[in-house]
C-alpha positions in Angstrom: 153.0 18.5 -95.8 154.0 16.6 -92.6 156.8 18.6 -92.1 154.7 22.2 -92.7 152.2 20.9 -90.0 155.2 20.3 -87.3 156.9 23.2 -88.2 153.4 24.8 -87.3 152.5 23.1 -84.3 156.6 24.3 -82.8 155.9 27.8 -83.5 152.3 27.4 -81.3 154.5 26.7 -78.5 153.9 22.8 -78.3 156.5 20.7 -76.8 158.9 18.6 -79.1 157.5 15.6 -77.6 154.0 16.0 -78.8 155.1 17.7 -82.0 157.1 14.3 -82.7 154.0 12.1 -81.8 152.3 13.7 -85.1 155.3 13.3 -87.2 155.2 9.0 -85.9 151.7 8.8 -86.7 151.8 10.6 -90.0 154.6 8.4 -91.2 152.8 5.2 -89.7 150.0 5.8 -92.4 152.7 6.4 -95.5 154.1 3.1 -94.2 150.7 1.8 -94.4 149.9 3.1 -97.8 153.3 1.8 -99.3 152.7 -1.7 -98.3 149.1 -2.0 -98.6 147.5 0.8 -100.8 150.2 1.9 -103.0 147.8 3.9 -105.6 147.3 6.4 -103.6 149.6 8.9 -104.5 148.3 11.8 -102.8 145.8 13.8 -101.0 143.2 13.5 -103.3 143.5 9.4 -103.4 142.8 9.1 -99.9 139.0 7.8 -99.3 136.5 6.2 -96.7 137.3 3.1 -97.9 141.0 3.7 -96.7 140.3 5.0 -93.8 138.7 2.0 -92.9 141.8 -0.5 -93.9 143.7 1.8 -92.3 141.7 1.1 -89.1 141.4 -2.4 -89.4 145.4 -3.2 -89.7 145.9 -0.7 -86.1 143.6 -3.3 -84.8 145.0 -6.1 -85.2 148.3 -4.5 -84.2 147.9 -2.3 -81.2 144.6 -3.3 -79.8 144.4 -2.5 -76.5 147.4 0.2 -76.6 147.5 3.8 -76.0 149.4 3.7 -79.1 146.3 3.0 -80.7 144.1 6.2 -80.2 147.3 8.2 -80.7 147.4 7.0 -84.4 144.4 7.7 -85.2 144.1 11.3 -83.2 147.3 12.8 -84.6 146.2 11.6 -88.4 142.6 12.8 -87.4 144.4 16.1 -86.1 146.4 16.5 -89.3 143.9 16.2 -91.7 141.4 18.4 -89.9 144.7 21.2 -89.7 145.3 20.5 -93.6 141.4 22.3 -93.8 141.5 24.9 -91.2 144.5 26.4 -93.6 143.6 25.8 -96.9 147.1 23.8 -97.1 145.8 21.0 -99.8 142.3 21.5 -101.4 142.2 18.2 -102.8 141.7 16.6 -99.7 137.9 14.9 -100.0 135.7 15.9 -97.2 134.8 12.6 -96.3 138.8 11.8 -95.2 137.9 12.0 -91.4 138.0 9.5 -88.6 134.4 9.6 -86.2 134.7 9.2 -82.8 133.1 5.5 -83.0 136.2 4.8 -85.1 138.7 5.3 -81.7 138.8 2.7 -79.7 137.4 2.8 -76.3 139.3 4.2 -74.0 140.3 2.0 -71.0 140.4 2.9 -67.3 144.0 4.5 -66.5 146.2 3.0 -64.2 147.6 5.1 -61.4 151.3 5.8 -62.3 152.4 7.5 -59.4 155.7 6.3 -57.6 155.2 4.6 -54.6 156.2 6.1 -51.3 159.2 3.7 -51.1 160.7 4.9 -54.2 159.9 8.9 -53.1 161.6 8.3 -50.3 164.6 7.7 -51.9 164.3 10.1 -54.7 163.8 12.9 -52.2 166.6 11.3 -49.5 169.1 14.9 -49.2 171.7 11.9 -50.0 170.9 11.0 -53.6 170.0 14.5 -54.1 173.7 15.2 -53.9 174.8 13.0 -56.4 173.4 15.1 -58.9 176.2 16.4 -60.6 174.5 19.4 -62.0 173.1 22.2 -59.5 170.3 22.7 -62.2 169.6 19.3 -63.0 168.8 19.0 -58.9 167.3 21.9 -59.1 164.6 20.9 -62.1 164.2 17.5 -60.4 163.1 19.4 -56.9 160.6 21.8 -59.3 158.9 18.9 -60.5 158.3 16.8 -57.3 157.3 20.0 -55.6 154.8 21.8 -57.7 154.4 18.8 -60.5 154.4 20.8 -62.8 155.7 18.9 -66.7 159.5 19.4 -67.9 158.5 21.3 -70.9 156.9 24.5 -68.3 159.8 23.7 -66.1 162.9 24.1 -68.3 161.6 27.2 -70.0 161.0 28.7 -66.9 161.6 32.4 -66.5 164.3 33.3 -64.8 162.1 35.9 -62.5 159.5 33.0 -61.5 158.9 34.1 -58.0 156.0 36.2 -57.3 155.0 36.7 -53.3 151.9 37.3 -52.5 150.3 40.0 -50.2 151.1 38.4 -47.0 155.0 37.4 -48.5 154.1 34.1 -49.2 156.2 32.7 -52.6 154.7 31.5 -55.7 156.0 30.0 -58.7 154.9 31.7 -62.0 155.3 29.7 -64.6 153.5 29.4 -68.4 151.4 26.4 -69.2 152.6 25.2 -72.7 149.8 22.8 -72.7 147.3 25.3 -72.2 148.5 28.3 -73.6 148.2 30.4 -70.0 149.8 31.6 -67.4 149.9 29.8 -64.2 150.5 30.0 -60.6 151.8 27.2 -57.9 152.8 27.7 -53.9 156.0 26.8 -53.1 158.0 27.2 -49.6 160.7 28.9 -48.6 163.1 26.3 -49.2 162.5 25.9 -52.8 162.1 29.3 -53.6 165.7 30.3 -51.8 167.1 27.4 -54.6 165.7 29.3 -57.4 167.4 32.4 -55.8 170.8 30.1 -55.6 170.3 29.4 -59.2 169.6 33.0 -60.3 173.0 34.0 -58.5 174.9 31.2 -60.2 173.0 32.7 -63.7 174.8 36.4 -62.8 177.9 35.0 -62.8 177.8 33.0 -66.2 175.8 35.5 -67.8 176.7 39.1 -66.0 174.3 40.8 -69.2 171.3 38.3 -67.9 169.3 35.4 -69.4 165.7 35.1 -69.8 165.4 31.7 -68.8 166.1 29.6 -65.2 167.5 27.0 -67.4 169.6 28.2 -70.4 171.2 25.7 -72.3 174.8 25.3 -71.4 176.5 24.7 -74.6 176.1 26.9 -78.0 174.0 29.8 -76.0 176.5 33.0 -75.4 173.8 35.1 -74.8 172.0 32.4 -72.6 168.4 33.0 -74.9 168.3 29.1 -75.5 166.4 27.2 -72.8 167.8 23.7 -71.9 166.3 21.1 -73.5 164.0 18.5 -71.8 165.7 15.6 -73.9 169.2 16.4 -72.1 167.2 16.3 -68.6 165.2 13.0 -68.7 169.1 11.3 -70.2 170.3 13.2 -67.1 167.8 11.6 -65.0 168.5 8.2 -66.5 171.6 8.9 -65.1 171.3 10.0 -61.7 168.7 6.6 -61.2 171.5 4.7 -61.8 174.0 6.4 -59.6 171.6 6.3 -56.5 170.4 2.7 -57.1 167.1 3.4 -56.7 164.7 0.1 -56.4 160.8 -0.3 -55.7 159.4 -2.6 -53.3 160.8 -5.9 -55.0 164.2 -4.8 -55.3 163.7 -4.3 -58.8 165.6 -0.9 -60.2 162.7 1.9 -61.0 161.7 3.6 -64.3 161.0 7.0 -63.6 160.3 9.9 -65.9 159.7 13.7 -65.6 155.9 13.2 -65.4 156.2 10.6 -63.1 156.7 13.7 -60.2 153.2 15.0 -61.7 151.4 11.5 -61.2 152.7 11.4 -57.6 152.2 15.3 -56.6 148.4 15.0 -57.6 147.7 11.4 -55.8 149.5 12.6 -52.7 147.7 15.6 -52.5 144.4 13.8 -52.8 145.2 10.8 -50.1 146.0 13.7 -47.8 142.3 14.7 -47.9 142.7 17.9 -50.1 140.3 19.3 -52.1 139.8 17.7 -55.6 139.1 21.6 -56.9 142.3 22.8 -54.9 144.6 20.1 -56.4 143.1 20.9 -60.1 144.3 24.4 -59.8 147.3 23.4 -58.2 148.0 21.0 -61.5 146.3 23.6 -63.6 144.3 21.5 -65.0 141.7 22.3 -67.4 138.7 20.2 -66.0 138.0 18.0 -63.6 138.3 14.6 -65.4 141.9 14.3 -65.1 142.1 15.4 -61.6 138.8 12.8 -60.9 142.1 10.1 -62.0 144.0 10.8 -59.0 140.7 10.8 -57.1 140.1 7.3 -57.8 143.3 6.3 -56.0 141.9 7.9 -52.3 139.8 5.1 -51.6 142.5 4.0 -48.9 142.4 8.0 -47.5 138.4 7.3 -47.3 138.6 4.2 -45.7 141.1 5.3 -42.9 138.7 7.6 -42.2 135.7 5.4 -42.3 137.6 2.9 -39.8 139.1 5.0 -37.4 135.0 6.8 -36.9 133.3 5.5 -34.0 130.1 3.8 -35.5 127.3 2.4 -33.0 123.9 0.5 -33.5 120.3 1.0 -32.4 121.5 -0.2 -28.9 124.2 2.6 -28.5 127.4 -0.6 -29.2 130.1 0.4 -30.7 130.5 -1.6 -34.1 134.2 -2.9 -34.3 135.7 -4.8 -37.4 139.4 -6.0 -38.1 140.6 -3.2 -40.4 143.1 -6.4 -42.3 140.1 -9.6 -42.3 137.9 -10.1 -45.2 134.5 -8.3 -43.1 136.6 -5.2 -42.8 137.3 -5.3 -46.8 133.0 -6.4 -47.2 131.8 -4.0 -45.0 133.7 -1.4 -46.9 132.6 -2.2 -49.8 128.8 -1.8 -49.0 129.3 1.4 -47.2 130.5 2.9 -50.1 127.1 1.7 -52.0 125.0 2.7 -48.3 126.7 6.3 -48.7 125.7 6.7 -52.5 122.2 5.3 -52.7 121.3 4.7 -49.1 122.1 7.6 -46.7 119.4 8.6 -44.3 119.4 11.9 -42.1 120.8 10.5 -38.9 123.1 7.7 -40.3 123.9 4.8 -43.0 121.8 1.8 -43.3 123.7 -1.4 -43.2 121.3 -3.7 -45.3 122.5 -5.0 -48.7 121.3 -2.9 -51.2 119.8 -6.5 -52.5 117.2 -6.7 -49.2 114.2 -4.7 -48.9 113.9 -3.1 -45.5 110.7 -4.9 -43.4 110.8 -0.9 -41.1 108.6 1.5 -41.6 110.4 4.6 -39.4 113.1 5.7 -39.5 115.3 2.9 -39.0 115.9 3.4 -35.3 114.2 -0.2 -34.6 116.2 -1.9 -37.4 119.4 -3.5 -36.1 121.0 -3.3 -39.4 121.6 1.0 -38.2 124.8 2.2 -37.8 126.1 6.1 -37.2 128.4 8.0 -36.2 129.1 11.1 -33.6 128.5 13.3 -36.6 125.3 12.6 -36.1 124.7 13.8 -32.7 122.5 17.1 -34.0 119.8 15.1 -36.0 119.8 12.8 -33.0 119.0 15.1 -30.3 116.1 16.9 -32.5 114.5 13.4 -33.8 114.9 12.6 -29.9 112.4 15.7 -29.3 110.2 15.1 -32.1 109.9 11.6 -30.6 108.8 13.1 -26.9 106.3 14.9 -29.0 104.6 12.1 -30.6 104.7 10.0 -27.3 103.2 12.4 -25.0 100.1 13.5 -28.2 99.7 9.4 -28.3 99.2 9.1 -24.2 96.7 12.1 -24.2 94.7 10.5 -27.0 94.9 6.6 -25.3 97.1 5.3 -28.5 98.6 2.3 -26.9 100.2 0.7 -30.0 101.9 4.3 -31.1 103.6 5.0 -27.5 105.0 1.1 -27.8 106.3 1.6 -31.1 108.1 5.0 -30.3 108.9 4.0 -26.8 111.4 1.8 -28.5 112.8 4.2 -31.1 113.2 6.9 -27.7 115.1 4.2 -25.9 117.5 2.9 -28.9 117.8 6.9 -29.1 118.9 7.8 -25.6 121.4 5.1 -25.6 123.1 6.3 -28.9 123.2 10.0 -27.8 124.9 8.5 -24.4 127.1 6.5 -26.0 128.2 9.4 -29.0 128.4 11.7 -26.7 130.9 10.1 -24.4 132.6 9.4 -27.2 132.8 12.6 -28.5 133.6 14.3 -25.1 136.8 11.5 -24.9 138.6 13.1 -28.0 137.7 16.6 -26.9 139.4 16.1 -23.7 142.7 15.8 -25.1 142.5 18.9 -27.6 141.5 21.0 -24.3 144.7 19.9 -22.5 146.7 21.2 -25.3 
């Protein structure tokens, strides 16, 4: 039966590597049932009661590893399979696993490669010590459009599609997915996958379907490569470039690696989460939101190098490397989600109760920015309103307390303003 539901899954189109995750987990739970339930002889042995050994021993022996929902999904997925075809009758309905029998999920760590180790994985040097032309060729696809080796080494050998303004594309089919997919690409990569086509002509003058037919046992060049000789070549071409982190230590680095890094680099260079999900082609938003998490640096650059004044119109300064910088941080991400007001972000612990009643122009704990300027300038005006009403009707007390929020407002338009015409100057010089 476990071999029926792999030969199944290969002809959907899954990759090998997922199609052999099922087969592990499948003979995980025979393993299981050998040493510790060894009446169960088939299908219609299995029970609740199983089920729920079966959970107990992953447990205590992969707690806290991915390897732990993976058992349990894949045996989950062939059981529900087994139904959906009629392939074993016997099967009791009650042979499930619920989803408060997976563990919980913990938060993913980034896996992107660091900028030191890109640097030397994309260095025109160690690119040349690839020994293959489509090895280096596969290994510029995937830190270029991140797209994962399976898509990339069946690949179509006409991949490039231009757009209306000649701008190249790389058409590719999402495996994963079961569509077909589109990524940018410049001008550089696309006149490799030219190269490569050329190079295809002259092995194969009849043609070949695929960017990447297998080299050996393929006469009519139908076969793609396989990923399995790619990531040994990879392994490979590590070690000839000596390629070390930050420590010194030598790197691990896999196809999917280039995916991690694509979508984290995109994000911490301030692009759209929705443009780099349909740049991955991903299905939804919640794996794309993973390499969101890792922007926080991208936001704060941005947060430190604004200009950000208080009610007296002083620029606010903090050393971007002490601990205040790393504090204030902190509680400006929590002012911007629960305590943004229309002209600015109020710097009180979210703990404190404000003693203010306006709008926080008297409160010293105000800080904002030049982006700011418009709901200045029109709370400004409101404010000359209420003052001049208050003098024609003799109310004393209301001109003193808006007096005060018309001066803290002049002096933060001056001071914004200035600012703001200072980095104008030098785009008009340009």
């Amino acid at each position: 039966m476990a071999k029926r539901w792999a030969r199944w899954r290969l002809a959907t189109g899954l990759g090998v590597i997922s199609v052999s995750s099922g087969t592990r987990a499948i003979t995980h739970f025979g393993q299981f049932l050998e040493d510790a339930a060894p009446s169960v002889q088939g299908m219609a042995d299995l029970n609740r009661e199983v089920l729920e050994r079966y959970l107990a021993h992953l447990h205590a022996q992969f707690s806290g590893r991915v390897k732990h929902r993976m058992l349990i999904g894949q045996l989950n997925l062939f059981f529900t399979t087994i139904r959906q075809h009629g392939w074993d009758d016997s099967l009791p309905s009650a042979v499930m696993f619920y989803s408060e029998d997976f563990p919980k999920e913990a938060t993913r760590q980034p896996r992107a490669l660091s900028e030191t180790v890109m640097a030397q994985l994309e260095n025109p040097d160690n690119l040349a010590k690839w020994n293959n032309p489509s090895h280096k060729l596969i290994t510029q696809i995937l830190m270029g459009c991140g797209l994962r080796i399976t898509d990339t080494v069946r690949l179509p050998t006409d991949c490039i599609v231009y757009d209306g303004e000649g701008a190249p594309y790389l058409r590719y089919l999402n495996h994963k997915m079961k569509r077909e997919a589109l990524v940018p690409i410049d001008a550089d990569l696309a006149d490799a996958i030219t190269a490569q086509r050329r190079r295809l002509h002259e092995d194969w003058p009849g043609g070949t379907p695929v960017l990447f037919p297998r080299a050996t046992q393929n006469d009519d060049g139908q076969e793609p490569l396989g990923d399995g000789i790619y990531r040994k070549a990879l392994h490979r071409w590590l070690k000839r470039c000596d390629v070390r982190d930050e420590h010194g230590q030598p790197v691990r680095v896999v196809p999917h690696s280039f995916r991690h890094t694509l979508g984290t680099r995109l994000i911490n260079r301030d692009v759209p989460q929705e443009v780099v999900r349909r740049i991955l082609d991903h299905d939804s938003h919640v794996m794309t939101a993973h390499y969101a998490r890792l922007s926080d640096t991208t936001i704060r650059r941005h947060w430190e190098a604004a200009r950000k004044v208080n009610i007296k119109g002083e620029t606010v300064t903090l050393d971007p490397d002490g601990p205040l910088a790393e504090a204030a941080w902190a509680k400006q991400r929590v002012g911007r989600a629960t305590q943004a007001l229309p002209n600015g972000f109020c710097g009180l612990p979210v703990q404190k109760s404000c003693p203010h009643a306006n709008a926080c122009l008297s409160c010293p704990m105000f800080i904002t920015t030049s982006e700011f300027l418009p709901e200045h300038r029109q709370h400004r005006q409101q404010v000359v309103q209420i003052i001049t009403a208050a003098e024609a009707r003799g109310q004393q007390r209301l001109i003193e307390m808006n007096q005060q929020v018309l001066g803290n407002l002049d002096q933060i338009i001056t001071t914004l303003q200035r600012d703001q015409d200072g980095e104008a100057a030098p785009d008009a010089c340009r």
